[in-house]
C-alpha positions, -999 to +999 in steps of 0.1 A: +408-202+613+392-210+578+361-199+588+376-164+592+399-165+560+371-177+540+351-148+553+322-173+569+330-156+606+336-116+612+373-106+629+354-094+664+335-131+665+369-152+652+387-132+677+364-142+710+363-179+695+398-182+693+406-166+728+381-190+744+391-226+724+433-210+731+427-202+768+409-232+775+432-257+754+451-281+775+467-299+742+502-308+749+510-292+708+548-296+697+569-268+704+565-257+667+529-261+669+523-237+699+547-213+685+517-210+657+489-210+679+508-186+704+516-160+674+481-161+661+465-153+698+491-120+698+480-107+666+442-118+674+447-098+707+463-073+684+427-074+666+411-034+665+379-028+646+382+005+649+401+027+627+407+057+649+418+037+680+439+016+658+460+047+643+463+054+685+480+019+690+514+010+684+507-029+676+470-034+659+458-049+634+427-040+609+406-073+597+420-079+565+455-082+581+440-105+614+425-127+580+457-127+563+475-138+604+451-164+603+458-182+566+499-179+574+492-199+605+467-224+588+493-226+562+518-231+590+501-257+605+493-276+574+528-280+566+536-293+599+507-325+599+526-324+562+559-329+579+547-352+603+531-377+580 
């Protein structure tokens, strides 16, 4: 997730990382914790580089909003280790 919010991976490669490490993941997370995770694989699934498909699609998203999906649930996740600490 920072990698893509600190612009060091492009949306297209974040988004086949994060479908691979989220389909393969057998972490027992906290309820709160998955509820993250799941949200940020919807709206990476949601992911469409291309303008002129994405104005076709009800739910997409363009990279700068996939980025800003991925700081909320970094930030998300950050204050839950906070609150578990």
């Amino acid at each position: 997730m920072s990698a893509l919010v600190e612009r060091g991976i492009d949306p297209a490669e974040f988004r086949q990382r994060y479908s691979d490490l989220y389909l393969g993941d057998d972490t027992m997370w906290s309820d709160a914790e998955f509820g993250v995770l799941d949200k940020l694989f919807a709206e990476t699934d949601d992911f469409e580089p291309d303008p002129l498909l994405r104005a076709e699609l009800v739910h997409s998203l363009d990279a700068d909003e996939l980025r800003q999906s991925a700081a909320n649930a970094l930030g998300r996740l950050r204050a839950l280790a906070q609150d578990q600490q």
